[in-house]
N, CA and C atoms as a LAMMPS dump frame, in Angstrom:
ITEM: TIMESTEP
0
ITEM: NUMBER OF ATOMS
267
ITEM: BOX BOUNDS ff ff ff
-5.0000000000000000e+02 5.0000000000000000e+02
-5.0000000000000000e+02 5.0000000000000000e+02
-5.0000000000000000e+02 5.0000000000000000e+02
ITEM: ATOMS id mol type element x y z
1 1 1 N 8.513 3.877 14.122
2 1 2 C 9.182 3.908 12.831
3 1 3 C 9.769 5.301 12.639
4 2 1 N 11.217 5.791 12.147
5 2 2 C 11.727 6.484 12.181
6 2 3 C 11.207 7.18 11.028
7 3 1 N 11.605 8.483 10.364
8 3 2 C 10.63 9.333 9.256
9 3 3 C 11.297 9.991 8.834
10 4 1 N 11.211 10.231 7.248
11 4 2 C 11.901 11.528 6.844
12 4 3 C 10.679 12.427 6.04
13 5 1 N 10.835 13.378 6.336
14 5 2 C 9.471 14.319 5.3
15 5 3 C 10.19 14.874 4.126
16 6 1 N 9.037 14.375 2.977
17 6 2 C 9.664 14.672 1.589
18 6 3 C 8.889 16.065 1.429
19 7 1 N 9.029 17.045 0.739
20 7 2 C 8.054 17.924 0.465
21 7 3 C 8.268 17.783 -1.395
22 8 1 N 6.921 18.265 -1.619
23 8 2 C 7.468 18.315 -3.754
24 8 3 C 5.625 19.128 -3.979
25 9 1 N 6.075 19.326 -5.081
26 9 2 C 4.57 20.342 -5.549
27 9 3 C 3.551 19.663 -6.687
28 10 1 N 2.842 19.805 -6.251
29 10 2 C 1.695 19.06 -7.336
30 10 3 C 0.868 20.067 -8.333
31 11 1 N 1.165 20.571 -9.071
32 11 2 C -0.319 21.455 -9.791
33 11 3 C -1.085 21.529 -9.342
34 12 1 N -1.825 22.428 -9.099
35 12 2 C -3.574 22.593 -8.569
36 12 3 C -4.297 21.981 -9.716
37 13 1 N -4.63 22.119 -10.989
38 13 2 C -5.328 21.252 -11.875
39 13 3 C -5.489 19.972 -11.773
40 14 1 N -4.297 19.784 -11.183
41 14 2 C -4.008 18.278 -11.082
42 14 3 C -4.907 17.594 -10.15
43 15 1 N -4.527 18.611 -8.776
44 15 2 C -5.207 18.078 -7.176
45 15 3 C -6.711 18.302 -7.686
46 16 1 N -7.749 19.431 -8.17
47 16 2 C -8.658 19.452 -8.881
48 16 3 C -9.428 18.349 -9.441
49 17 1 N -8.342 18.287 -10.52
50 17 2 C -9.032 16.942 -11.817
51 17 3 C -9.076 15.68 -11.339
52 18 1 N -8.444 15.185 -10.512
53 18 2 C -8.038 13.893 -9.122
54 18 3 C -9.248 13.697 -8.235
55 19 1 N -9.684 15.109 -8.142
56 19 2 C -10.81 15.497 -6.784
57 19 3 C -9.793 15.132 -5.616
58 20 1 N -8.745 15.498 -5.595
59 20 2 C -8.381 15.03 -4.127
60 20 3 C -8.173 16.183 -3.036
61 21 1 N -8.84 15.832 -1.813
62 21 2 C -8.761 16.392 -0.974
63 21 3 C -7.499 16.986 -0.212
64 22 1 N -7.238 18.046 -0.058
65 22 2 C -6.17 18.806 0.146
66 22 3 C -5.748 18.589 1.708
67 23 1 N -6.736 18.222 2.176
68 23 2 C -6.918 17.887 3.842
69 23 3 C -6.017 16.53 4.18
70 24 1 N -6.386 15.759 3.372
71 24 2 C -5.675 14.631 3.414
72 24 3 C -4.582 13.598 2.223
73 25 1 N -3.95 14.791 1.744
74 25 2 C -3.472 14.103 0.222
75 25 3 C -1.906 13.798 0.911
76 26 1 N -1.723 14.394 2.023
77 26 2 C -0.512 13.554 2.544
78 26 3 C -0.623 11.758 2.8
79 27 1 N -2.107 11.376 3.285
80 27 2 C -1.781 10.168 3.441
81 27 3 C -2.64 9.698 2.014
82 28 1 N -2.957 10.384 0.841
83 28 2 C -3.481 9.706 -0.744
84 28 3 C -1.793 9.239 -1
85 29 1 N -1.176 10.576 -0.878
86 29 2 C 0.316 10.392 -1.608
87 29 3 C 0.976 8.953 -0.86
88 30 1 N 0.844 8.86 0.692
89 30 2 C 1.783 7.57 1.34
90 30 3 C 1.016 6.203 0.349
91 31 1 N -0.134 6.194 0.784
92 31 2 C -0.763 5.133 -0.197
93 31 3 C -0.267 4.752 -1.466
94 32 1 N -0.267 5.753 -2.423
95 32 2 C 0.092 5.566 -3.565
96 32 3 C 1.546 4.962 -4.04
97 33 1 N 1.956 5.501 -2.741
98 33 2 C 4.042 5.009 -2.926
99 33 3 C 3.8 3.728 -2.635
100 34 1 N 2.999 3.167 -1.468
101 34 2 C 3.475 1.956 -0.922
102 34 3 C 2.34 1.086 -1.525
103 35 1 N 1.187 1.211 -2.762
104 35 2 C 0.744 0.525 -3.467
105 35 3 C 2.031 0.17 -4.867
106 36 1 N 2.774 1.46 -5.57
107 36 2 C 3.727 1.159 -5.984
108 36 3 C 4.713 0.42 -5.952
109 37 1 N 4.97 0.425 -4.468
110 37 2 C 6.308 -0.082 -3.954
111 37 3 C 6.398 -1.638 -3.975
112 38 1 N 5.042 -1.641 -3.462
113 38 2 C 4.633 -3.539 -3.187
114 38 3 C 4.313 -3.923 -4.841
115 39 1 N 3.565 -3.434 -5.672
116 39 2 C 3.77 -3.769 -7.096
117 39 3 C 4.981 -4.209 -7.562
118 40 1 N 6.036 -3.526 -7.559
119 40 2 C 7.326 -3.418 -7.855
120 40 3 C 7.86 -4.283 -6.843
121 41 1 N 7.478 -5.051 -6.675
122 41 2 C 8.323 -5.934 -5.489
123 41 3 C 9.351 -5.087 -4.425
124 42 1 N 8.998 -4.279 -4.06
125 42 2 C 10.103 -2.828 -3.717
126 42 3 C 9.937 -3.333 -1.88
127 43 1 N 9.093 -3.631 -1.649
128 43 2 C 8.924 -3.802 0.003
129 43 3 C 7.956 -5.262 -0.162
130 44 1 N 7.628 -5.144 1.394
131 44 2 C 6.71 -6.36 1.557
132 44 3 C 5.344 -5.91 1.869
133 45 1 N 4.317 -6.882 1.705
134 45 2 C 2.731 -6.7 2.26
135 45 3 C 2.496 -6.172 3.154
136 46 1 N 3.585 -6.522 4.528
137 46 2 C 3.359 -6.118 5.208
138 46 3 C 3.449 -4.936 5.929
139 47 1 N 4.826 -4.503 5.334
140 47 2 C 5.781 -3.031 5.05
141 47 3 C 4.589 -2.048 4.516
142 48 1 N 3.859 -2.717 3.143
143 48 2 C 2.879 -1.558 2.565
144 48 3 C 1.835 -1.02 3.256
145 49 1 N 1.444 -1.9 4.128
146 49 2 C 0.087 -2.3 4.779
147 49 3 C 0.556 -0.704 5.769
148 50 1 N 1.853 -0.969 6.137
149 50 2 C 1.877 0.028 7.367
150 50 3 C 2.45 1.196 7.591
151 51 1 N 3.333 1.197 5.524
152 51 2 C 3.584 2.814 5.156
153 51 3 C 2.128 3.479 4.643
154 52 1 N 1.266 2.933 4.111
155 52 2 C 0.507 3.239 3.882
156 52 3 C -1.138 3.454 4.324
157 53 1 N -0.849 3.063 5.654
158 53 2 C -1.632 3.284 6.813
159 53 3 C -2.983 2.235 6.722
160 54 1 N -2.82 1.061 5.891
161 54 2 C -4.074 0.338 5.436
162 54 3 C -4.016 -0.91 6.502
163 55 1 N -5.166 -1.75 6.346
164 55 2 C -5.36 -2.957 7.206
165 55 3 C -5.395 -3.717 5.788
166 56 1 N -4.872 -4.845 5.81
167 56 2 C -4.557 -5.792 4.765
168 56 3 C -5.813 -5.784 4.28
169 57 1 N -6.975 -5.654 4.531
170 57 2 C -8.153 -6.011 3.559
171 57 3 C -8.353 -4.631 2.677
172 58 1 N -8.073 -3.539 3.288
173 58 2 C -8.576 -2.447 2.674
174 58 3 C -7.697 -2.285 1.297
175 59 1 N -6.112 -2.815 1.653
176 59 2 C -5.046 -2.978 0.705
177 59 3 C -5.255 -3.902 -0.618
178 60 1 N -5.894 -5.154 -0.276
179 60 2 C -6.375 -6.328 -1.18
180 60 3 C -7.235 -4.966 -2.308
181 61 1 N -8.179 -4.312 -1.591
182 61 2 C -9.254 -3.699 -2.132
183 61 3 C -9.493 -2.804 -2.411
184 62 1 N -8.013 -1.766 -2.475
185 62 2 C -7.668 -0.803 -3.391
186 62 3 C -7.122 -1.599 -4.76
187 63 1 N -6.243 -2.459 -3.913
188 63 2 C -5.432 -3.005 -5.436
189 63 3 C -6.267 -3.959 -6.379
190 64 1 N -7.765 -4.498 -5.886
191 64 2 C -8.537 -4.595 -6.652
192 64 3 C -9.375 -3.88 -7.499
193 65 1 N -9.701 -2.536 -7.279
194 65 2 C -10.261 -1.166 -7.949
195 65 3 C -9.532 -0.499 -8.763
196 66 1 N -7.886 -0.733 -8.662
197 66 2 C -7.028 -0.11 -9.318
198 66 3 C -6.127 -1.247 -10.504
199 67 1 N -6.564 -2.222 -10.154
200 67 2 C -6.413 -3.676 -10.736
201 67 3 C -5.118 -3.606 -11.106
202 68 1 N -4.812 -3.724 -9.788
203 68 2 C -2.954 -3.62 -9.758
204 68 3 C -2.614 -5.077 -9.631
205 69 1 N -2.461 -6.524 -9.867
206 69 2 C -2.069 -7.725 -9.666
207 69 3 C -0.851 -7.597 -8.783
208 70 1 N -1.439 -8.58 -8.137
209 70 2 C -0.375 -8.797 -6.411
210 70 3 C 0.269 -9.959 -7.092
211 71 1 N 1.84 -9.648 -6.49
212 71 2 C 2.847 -10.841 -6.495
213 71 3 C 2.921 -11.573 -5.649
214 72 1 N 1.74 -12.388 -5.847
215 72 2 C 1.6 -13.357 -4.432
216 72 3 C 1.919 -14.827 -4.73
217 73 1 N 2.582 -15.441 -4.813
218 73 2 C 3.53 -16.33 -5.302
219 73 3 C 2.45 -17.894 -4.156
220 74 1 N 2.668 -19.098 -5.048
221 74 2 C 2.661 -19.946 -4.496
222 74 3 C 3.017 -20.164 -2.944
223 75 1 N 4.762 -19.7 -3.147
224 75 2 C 5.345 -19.981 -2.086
225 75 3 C 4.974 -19.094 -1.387
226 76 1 N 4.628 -17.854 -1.292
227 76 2 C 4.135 -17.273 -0.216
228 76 3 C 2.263 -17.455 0.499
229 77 1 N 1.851 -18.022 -0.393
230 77 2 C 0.643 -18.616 -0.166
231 77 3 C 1.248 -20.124 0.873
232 78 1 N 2.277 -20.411 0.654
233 78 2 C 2.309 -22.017 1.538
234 78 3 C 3.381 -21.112 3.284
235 79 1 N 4.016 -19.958 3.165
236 79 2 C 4.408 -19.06 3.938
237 79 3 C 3.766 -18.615 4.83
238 80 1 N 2.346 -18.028 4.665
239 80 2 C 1.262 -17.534 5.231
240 80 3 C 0.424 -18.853 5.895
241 81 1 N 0.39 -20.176 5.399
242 81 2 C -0.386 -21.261 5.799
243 81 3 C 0.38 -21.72 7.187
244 82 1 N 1.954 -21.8 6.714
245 82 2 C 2.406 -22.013 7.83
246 82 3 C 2.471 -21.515 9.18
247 83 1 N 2.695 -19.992 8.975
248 83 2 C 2.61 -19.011 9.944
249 83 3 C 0.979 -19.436 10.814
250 84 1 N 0.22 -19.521 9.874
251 84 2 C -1.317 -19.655 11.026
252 84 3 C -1.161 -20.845 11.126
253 85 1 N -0.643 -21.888 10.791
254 85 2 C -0.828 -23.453 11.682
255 85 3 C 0.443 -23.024 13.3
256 86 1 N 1.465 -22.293 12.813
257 86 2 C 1.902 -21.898 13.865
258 86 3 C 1.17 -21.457 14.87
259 87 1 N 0.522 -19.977 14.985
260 87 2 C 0.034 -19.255 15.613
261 87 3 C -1.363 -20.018 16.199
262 88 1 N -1.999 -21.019 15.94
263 88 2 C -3.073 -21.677 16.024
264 88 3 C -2.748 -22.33 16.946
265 89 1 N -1.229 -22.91 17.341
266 89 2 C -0.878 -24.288 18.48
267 89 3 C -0.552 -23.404 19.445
């Protein structure tokens, strides 16, 4: 996947009051865009899963702690059924 690096500044109070680790707030920050992004219908599950460096369960289970509601549509529930009756034959 091709990349562009954003740089931008955060307050120290901020990174502080967050508790977030300075070691790794490059990949807090990717997370946070591509929990956004998939909220906002902005990308796909699967897109988020892999800007944001998660395995689909860990993703379900942020956005359950942060009780972000997934746009998971009927039709993509009958999308996903199909795909594994595919992959199954």
């Amino acid at each position: 996947m091709n990349s562009t690096t954003i740089n931008f500044e955060l307050p120290t109070f901020l990174i502080q009051q967050l508790g977030l680790d300075t070691q790794v707030i490059n990949q807090e920050v990717r997370r946070m865009v591509a929990l956004f992004l998939y909220e906002h219908q902005r990308i796909s599950l699967s897109k988020a899963c892999e800007i944001g460096g998660f395995t689909l369960w860990e993703f379900f289970e942020l956005n359950r702690q942060l009780a972000i509601d997934l746009p998971y549509t009927a039709d993509d529930l009958q999308d996903d059924l199909a795909r594994l009756a595919h992959v199954e034959h």
